[in-house]
C-alpha positions in Angstrom: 85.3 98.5 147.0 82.3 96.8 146.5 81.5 93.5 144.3 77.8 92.9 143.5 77.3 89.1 141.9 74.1 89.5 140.6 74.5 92.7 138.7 77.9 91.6 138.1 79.8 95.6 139.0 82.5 96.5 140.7 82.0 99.9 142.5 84.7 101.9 144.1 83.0 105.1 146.1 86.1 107.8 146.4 84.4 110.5 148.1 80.5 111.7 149.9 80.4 115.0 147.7 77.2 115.3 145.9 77.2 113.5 142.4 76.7 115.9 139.2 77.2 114.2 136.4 78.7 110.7 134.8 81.3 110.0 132.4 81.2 106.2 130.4 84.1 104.4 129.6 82.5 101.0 127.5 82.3 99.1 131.1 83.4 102.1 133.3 81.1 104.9 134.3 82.7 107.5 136.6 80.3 110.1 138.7 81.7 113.3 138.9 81.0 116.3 141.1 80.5 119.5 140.1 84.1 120.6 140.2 84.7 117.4 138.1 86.2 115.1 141.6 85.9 111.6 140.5 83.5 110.3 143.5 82.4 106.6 142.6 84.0 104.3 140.1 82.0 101.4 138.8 83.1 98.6 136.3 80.7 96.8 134.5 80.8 93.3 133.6 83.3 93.2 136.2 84.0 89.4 136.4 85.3 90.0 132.7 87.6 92.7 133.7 88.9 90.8 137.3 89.7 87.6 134.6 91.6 90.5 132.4 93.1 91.5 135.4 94.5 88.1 136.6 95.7 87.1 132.9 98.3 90.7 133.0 98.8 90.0 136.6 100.4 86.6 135.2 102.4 87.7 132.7 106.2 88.0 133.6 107.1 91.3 132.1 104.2 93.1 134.2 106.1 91.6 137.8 109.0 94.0 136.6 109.4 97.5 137.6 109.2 99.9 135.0 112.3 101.9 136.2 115.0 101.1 138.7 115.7 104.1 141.4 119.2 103.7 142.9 
């Protein structure tokens, strides 16, 4: 994963396959191949979405698993 400060984007390469086409998420594009493999991930305005990201980190109710295995 890769954080560039100036154009403020996360980018999060998956694979090396050959890029087709992109899909856009508001601040997400995702680069397909051909056969529709995600193969690089890249968040816009990414300091927005790290501060996001710390804030649910915080909360207490998203420390707690979601189901108990016994």
């Amino acid at each position: 994963m890769n954080y560039d400060i100036e154009s403020n984007l996360i980018s999060l390469e998956l694979a090396k396959d050959p890029i087709n086409h992109t899909i856009e998420f508001g601040d997400f594009i995702i680069h397909l191949s051909k056969t529709k493999k995600p193969i690089l991930i890249e968040i816009l305005n990414a300091s927005k979405f790290i501060g996001k990201m710390d804030k649910l980190k915080r909360l207490e109710s998203f420390k707690k698993p979601l189901v108990e295995i016994s």
